[in-house]
C-alpha distance (Angstrom), angle and dihedral (degrees) to the residues before:
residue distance angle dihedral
X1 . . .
X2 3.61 . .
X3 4.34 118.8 .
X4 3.65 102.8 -126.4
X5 4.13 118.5 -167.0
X6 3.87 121.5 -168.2
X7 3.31 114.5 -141.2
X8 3.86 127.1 -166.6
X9 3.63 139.4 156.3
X10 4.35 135.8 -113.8
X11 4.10 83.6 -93.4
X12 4.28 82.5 81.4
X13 4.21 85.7 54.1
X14 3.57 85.9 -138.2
X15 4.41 109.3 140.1
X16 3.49 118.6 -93.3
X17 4.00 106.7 -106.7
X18 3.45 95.5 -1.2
X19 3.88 98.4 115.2
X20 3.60 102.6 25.9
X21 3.88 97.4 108.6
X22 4.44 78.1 60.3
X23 4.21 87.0 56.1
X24 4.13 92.3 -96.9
X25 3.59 111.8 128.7
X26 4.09 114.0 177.8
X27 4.02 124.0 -160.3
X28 3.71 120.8 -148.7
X29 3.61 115.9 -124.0
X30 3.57 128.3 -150.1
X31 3.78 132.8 -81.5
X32 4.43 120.3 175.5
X33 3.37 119.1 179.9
X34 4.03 124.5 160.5
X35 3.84 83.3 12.5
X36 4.00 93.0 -64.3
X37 3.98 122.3 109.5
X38 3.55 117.3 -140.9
X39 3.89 119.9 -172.8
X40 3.95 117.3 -111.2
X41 3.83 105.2 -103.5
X42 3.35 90.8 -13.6
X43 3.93 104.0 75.2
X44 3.68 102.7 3.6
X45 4.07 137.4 18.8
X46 3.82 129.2 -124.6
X47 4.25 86.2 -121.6
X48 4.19 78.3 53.6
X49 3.26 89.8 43.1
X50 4.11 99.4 55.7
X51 3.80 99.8 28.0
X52 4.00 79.1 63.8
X53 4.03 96.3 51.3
X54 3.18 86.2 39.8
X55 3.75 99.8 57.8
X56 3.74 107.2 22.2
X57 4.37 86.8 33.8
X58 3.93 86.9 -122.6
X59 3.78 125.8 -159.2
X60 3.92 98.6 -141.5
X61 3.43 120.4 -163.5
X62 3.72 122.6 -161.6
X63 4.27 133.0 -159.7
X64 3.68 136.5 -179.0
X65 3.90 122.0 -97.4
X66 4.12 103.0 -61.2
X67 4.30 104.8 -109.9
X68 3.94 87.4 -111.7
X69 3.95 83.8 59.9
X70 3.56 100.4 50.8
X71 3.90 92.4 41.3
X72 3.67 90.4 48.7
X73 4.10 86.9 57.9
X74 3.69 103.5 38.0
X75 3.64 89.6 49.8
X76 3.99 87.5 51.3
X77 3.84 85.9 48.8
X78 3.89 84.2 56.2
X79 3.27 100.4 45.9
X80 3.95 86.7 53.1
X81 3.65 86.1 59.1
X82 3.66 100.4 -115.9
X83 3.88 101.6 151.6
X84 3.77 101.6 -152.2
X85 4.03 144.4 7.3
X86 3.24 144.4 -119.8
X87 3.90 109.3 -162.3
X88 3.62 115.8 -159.9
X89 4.22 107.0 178.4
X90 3.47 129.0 171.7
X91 3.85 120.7 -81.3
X92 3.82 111.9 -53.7
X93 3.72 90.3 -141.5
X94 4.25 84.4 62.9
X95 3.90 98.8 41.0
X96 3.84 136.4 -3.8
X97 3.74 86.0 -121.1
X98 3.19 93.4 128.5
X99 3.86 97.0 63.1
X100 3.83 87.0 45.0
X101 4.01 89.9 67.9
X102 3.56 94.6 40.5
X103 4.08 88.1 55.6
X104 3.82 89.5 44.0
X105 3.75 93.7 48.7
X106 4.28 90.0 53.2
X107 4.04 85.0 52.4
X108 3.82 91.2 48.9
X109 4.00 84.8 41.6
X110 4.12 95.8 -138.2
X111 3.90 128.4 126.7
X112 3.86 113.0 -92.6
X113 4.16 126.2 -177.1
X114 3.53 113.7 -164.3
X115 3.87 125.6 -147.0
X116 3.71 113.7 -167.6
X117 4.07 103.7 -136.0
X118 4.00 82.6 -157.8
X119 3.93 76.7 -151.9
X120 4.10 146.5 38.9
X121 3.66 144.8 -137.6
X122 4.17 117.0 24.4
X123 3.74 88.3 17.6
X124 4.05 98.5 48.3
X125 3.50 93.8 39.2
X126 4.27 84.9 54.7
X127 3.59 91.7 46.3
X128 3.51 97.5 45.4
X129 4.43 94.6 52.5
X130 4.30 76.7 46.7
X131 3.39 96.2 61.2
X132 4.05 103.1 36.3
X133 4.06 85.7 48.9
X134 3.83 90.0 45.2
X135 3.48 96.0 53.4
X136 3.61 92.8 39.2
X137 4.13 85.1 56.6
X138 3.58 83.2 61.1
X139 3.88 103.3 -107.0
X140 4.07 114.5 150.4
X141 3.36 115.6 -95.4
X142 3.85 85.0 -111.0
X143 3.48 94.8 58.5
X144 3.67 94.9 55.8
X145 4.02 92.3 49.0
X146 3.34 88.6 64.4
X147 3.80 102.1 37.5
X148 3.84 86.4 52.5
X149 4.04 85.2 47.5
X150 3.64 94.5 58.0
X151 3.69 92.8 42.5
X152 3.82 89.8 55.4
X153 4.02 84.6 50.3
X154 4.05 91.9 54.9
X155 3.85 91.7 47.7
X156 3.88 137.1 88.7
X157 3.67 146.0 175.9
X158 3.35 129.1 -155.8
X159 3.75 140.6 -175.9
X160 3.35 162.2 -153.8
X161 4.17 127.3 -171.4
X162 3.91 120.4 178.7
X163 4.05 87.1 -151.5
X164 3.66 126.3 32.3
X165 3.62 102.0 -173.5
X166 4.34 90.0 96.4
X167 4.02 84.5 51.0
X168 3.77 91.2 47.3
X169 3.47 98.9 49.5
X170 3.61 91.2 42.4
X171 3.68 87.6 61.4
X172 4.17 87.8 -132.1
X173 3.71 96.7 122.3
X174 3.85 131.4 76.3
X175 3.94 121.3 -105.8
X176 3.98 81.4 -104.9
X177 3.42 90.0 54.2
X178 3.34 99.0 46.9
X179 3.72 95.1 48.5
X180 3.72 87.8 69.9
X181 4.11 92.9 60.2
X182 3.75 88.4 94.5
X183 3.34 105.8 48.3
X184 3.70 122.9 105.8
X185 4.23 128.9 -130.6
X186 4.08 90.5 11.0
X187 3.71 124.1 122.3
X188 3.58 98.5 -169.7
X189 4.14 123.3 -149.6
X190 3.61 117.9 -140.1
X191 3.77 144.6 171.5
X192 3.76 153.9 -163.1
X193 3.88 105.7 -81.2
X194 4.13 95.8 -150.6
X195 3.57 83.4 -163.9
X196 3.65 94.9 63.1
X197 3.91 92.9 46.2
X198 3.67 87.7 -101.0
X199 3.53 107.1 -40.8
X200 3.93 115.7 162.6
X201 3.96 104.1 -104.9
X202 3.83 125.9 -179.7
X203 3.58 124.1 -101.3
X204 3.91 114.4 165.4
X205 4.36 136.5 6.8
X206 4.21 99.0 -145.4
X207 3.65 124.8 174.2
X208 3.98 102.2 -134.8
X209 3.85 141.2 28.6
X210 3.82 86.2 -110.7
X211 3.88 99.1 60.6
X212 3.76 89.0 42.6
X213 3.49 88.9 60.7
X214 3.44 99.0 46.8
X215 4.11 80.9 45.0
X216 3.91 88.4 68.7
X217 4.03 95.9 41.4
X218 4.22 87.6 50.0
X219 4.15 85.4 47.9
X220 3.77 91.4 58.5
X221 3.76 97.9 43.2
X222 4.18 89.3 42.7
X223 4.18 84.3 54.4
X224 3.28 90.0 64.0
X225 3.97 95.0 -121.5
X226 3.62 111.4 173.0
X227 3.90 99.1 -144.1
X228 3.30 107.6 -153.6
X229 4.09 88.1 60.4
X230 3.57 93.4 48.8
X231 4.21 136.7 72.6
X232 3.44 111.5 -131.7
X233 3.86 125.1 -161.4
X234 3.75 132.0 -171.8
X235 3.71 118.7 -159.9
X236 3.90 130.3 169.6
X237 3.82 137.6 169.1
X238 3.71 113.3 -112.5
X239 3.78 92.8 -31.7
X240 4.01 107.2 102.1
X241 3.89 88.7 149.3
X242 4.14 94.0 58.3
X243 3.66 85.2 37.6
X244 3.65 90.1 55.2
X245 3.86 93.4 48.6
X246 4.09 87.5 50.3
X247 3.97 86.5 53.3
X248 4.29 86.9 50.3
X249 3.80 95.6 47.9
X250 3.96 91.1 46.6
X251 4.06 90.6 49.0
X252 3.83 86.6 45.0
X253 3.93 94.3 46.6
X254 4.13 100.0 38.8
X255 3.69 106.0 11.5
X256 3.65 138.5 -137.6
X257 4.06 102.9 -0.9
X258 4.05 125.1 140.0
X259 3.95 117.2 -85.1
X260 3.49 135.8 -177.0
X261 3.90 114.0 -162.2
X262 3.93 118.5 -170.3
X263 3.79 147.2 136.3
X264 3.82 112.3 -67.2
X265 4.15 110.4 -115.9
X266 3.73 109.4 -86.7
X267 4.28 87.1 -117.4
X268 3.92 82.9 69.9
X269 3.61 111.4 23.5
X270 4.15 87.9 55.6
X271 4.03 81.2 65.0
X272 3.65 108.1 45.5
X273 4.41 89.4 44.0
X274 3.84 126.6 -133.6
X275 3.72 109.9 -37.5
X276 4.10 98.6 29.8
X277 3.34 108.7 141.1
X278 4.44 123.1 -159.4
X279 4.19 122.4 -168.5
X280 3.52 106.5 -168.3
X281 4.16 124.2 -169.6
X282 3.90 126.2 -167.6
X283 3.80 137.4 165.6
X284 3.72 116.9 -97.2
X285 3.59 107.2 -127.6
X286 3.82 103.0 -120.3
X287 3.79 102.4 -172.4
């Protein structure tokens, strides 16, 4: 039977080395600010990370895992004796991690699959725990491609940023979205455009922080998600009060269903600026 490793990057906020001895292997990614690069988790924490942009109003910039990275891990998941991969990077509409690993793997010379996550944080860290304990259950390495690719398909993030002159810069956004950087007294609503491997699209102009959050809740509920099958995260940047209020209006619109509410990762919440806020829905796997 074949050794399969997972391997992810910080994006999924799980701890660097934490889970390897269960097949999970996490890269760092990148993180320069004052024209030093620190490495995700590693070297610096998202709470570092914000308290900084929020004090010293930062431009962060963020990069995939450097080659030498990813080759130093793949070739530590060979020498483990793992025989093949399954790669599982944030979205490829935020980063081109994804091609990183798939380079790195060549150099290494072992077998990786790539899943697009089409997404980060709450979501990859879920698919990520799916895929070690699926493979662990003994399903094929096949199998759990494309129960992880269906997953992704039943998922969604979306968002809302008070300033989008971080996601502008950062060339995340859409040219829609980024149309609506210069205009005064909106809070714009946005998601993950699937279709765009996870791009940031617009969704909805609103006047206040209080309709944008109610923006997200009605987004869910107009997908169709039936709550009680899905994991539902709440993440923010610096804004646990707003957060809070976001986790309120979802209890008062749905009802009793599990949440998780955290800071975003620091690869994300550098884009979207203090007081971004991300709800993110995906399908339990019930198998």
């Amino acid at each position: 039977m074949k050794k399969v490793a997972i391997l992810s990057d910080s994006g999924c906020q799980i701890e660097l080395e934490k889970y390897e001895d269960q097949g999970i292997f996490i890269v760092p990614l990148c993180i320069t600010m004052n024209d030093k690069t620190y490495l995700d988790q590693k070297e610096i924490t998202s709470i570092e990370v914000f308290e900084k942009m929020e004090k010293e109003n930062l431009t962060v910039k963020t990069s995939q895992p450097s080659t030498g990275v990813l080759v130093e891990t793949i070739q530590k998941i060979k020498d483990l004796g793992y025989d093949e991969i399954i790669g599982l990077p944030i979205a490829t509409g935020l980063s081109s991690t994804l091609n990183g690993m798939k380079v790195a793997a060549d150099m290494v010379d072992i077998p990786i699959t790539l899943v697009d996550t089409k997404g980060t944080a709450g979501n990859h860290k879920y698919l990520t725990f799916i895929a070690a304990k699926l493979l662990s259950g003994g399903k094929s390495p096949e199998d759990v491609v494309t129960i992880l690719r269906k997953m992704v398909e039943d998922s969604g993030t979306i968002i809302m940023a008070p300033n989008l002159d971080h996601l502008k810069k950062g060339g995340r956004i859409t040219p829609a979205v980024a149309l609506l950087a210069g205009m005064l007294k909106i809070v714009p609503v946005m998601e993950l455009n699937y279709d765009l491997g996870g791009k940031i699209d617009t969704l909805a102009k609103v006047r206040t922080a209080t309709k944008a959050r109610l923006t997200l809740v009605d987004r869910m509920i107009e997908k169709g998600v039936n709550f009680k099958d899905y994991k539902i995260t709440i993440e923010h940047v610096l804004c646990e009060e707003s957060a809070l209020m976001l986790k309120e209006l979802v209890l008062e619109k749905i009802g009793n269903i599990e949440m998780e509410l955290r800071e975003l990762p620091a690869v994300v919440g550098a884009h979207m600026g203090v007081g971004g806020i991300g709800i993110q829905y995906i399908r339990k796997y019930a198998g």
